[in-house]
LOFIPA-840557 format. One line per 4 residues: number of its first residue (from 1); for each residue x, y, z of N, C-alpha, C, O. Coordinates in steps of 0.02 Angstrom, whole numbers, plus 50000, padded with zeros to 5 digits. Example, Ala and Ser with C-alpha at 12.3 -4.5 7.8 and 13.67 -1.06 7.14 Angstrom:
1	50660,49716,50390,50615,49775,50390,50660,49835,50390,50712,49834,50423  50642,49888,50354,50684,49947,50357,50645,50002,50394,50670,50057,50402
//
This chain:
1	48062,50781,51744,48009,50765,51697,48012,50690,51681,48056,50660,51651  47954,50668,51708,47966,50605,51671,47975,50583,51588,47947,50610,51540  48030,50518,51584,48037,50513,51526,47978,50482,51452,47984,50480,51391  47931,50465,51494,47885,50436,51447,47843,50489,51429,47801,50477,51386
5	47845,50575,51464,47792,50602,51438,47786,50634,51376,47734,50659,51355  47848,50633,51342,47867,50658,51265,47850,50611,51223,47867,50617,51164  47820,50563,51240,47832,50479,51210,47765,50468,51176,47719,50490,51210  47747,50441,51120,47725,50401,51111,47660,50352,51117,47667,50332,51175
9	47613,50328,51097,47609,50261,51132,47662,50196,51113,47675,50150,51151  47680,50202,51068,47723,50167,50992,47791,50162,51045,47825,50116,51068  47789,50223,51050,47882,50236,51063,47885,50192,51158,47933,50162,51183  47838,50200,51179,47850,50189,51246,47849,50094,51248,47886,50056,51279
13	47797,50078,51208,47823,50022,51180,47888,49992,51167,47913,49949,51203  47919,50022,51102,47971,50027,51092,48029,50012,51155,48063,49962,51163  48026,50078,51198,48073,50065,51257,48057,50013,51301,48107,49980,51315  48001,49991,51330,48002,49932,51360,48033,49871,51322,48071,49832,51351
17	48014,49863,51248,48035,49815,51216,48116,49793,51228,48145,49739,51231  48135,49867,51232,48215,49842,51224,48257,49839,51278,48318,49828,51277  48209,49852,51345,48222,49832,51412,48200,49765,51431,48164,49727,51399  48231,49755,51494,48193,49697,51530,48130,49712,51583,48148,49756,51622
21	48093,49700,51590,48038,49724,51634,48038,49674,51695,48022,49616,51682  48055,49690,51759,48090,49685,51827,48049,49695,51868,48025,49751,51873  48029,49643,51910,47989,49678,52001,48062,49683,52028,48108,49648,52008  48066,49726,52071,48110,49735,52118,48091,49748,52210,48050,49793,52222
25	48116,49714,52262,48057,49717,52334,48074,49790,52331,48104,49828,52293  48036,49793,52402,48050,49875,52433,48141,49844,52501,48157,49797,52536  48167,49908,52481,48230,49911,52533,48274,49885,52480,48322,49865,52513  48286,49874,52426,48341,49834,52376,48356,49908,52356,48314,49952,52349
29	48427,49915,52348,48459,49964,52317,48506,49940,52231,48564,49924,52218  48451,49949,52194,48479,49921,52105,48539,49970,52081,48563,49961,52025  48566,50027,52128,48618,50053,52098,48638,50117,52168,48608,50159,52201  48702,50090,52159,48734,50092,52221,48795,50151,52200,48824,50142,52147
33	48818,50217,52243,48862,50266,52254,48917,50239,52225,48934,50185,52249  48955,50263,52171,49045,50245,52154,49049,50192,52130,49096,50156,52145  48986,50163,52073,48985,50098,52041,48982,50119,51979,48958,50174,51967  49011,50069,51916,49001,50081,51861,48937,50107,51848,48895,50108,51893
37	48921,50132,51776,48863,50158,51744,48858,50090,51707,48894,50079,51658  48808,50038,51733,48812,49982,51679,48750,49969,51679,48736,49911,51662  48689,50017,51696,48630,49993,51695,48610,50043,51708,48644,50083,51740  48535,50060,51684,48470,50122,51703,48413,50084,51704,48399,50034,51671
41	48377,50118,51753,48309,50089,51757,48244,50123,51745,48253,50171,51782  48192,50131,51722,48130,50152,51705,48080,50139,51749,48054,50083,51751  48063,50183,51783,48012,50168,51852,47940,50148,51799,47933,50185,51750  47910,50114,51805,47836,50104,51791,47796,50077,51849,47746,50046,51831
45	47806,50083,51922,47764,50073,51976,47815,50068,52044,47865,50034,52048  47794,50100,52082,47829,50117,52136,47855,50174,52152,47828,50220,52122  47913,50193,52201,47951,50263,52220,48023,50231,52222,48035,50171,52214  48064,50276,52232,48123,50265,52266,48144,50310,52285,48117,50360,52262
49	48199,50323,52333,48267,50362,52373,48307,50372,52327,48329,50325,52293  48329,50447,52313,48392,50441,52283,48457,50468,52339,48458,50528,52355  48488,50440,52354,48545,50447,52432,48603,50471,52404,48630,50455,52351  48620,50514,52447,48701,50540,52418,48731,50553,52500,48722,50600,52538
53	48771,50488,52508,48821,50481,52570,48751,50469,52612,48730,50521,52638  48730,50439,52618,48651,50416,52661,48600,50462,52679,48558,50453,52723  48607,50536,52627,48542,50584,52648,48531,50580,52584,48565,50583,52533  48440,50570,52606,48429,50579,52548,48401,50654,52508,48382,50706,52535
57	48406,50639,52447,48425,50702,52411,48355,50713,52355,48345,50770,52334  48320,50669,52338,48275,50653,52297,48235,50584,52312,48253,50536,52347  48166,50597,52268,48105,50523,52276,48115,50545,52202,48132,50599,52178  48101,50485,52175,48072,50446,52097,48019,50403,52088,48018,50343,52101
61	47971,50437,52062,47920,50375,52037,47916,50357,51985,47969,50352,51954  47853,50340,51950,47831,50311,51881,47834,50370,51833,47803,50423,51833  47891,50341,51781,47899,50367,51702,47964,50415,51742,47969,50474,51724  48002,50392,51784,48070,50437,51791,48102,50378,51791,48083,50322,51808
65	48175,50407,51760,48241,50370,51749,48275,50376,51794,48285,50432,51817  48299,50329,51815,48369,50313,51876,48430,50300,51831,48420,50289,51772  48480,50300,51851,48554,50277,51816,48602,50309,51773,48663,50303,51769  48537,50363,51724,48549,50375,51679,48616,50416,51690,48659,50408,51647
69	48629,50451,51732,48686,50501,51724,48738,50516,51701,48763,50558,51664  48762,50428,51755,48820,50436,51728,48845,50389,51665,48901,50387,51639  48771,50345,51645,48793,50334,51572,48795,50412,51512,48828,50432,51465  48754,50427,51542,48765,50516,51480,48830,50535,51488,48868,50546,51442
73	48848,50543,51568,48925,50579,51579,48968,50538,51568,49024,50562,51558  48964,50473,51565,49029,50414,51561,49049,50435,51634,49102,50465,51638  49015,50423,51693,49062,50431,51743,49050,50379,51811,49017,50332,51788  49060,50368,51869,49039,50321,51912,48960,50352,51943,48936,50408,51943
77	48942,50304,51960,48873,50336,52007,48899,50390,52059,48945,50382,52100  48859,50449,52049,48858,50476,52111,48815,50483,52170,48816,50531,52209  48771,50424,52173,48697,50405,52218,48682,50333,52222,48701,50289,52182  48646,50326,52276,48629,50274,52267,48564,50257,52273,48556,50301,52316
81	48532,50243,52271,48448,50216,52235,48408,50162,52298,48442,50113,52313  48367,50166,52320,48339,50140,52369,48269,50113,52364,48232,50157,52384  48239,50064,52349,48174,50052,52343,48125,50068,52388,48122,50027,52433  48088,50112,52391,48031,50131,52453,47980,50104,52461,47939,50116,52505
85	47977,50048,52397,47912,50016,52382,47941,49963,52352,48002,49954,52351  47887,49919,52322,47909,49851,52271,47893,49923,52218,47861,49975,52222  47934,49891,52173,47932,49933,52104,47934,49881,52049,47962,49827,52056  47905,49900,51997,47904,49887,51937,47942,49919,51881,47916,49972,51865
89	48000,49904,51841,48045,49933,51803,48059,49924,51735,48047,49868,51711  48085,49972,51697,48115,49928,51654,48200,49942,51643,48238,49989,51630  48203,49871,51656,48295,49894,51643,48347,49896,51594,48362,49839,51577  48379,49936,51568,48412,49951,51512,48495,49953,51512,48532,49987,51547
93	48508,49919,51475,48575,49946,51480,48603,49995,51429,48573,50016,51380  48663,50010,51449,48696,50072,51411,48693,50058,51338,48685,50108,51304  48697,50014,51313,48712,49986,51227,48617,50011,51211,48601,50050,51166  48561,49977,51263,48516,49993,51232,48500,50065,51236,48474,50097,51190
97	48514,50085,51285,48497,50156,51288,48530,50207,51223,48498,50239,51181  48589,50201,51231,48617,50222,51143,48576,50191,51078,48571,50226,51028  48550,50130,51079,48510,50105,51031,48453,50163,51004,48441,50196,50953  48419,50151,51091,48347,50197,51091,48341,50251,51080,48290,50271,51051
101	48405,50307,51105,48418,50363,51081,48436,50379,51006,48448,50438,50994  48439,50337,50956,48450,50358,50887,48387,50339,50863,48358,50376,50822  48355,50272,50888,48269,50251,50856,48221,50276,50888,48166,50264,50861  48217,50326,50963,48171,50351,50972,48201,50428,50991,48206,50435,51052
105	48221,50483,50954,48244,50551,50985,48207,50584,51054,48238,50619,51094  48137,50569,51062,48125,50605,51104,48132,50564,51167,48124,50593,51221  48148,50490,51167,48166,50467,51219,48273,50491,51245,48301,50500,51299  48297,50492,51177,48374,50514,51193,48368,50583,51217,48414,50601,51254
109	48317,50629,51202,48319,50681,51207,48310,50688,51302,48346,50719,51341  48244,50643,51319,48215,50654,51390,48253,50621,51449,48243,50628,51510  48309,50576,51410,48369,50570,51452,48422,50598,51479,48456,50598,51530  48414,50634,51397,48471,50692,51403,48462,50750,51454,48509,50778,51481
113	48396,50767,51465,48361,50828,51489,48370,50796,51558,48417,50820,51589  48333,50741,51592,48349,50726,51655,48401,50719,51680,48416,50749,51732  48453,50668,51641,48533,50682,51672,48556,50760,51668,48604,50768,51705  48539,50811,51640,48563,50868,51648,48537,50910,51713,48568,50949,51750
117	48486,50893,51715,48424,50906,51761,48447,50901,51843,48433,50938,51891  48488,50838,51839,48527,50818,51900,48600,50840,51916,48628,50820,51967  48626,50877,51876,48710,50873,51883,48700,50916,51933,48655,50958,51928  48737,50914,51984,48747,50957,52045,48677,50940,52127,48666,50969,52180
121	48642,50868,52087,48597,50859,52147,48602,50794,52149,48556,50774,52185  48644,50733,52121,48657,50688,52127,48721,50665,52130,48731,50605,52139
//
């Protein structure tokens, strides 16, 4: 489910605000298999690959979260992320994402729901 559809107009605001908003080309991989959780990203235009050991396992488009996982789990990436397109993002880090999750619940909430969403397919 994408995360902006519980949202807002206010709130989705909100989360861009406290991201950085990013072009990224197509073929750039922004988060890579067995790397820290030090960043999530917010699709707002484009697709991506989600790869586990080079098959891929999932596509992501606009208003889905990448990264989030293993900042929810505290654990290393278990995927890695592939641009299929130029994409448009917004990027967050872990401090804001804890931010956003206490000032916007239904955005902590639709993080929470997607990283759960994934345990056992990423």
């Amino acid at each position: 489910m994408p995360v902006f559809d519980s949202l807002t107009p206010a709130e989705i605001a909100t989360v861009k605000a406290a991201g950085t908003l990013l072009p990224l080309p197509a073929g750039w991989s922004p988060i890579n298999e067995r790397t820290g959780a030090d960043k999530a990203y917010v699709i707002l235009e484009g697709e991506v690959s989600v790869r586990r050991d080079g098959r891929e396992i999932a596509t992501l488009g606009p208003g889905d979260i990448m990264g989030e996982m293993a900042i929810v789990n505290h654990t290393l990436r278990t995927a890695t992320i592939v641009a299929l397109t130029r994409l448009k993002v917004v990027h967050l880090t872990p401090e804001a994402i804890t931010d956003l999750s206490a000032r916007v619940p239904a955005f902590g909430e639709a993080v929470r729901e997607a990283a759960a969403s994934r345990v056992g397919t990423e």
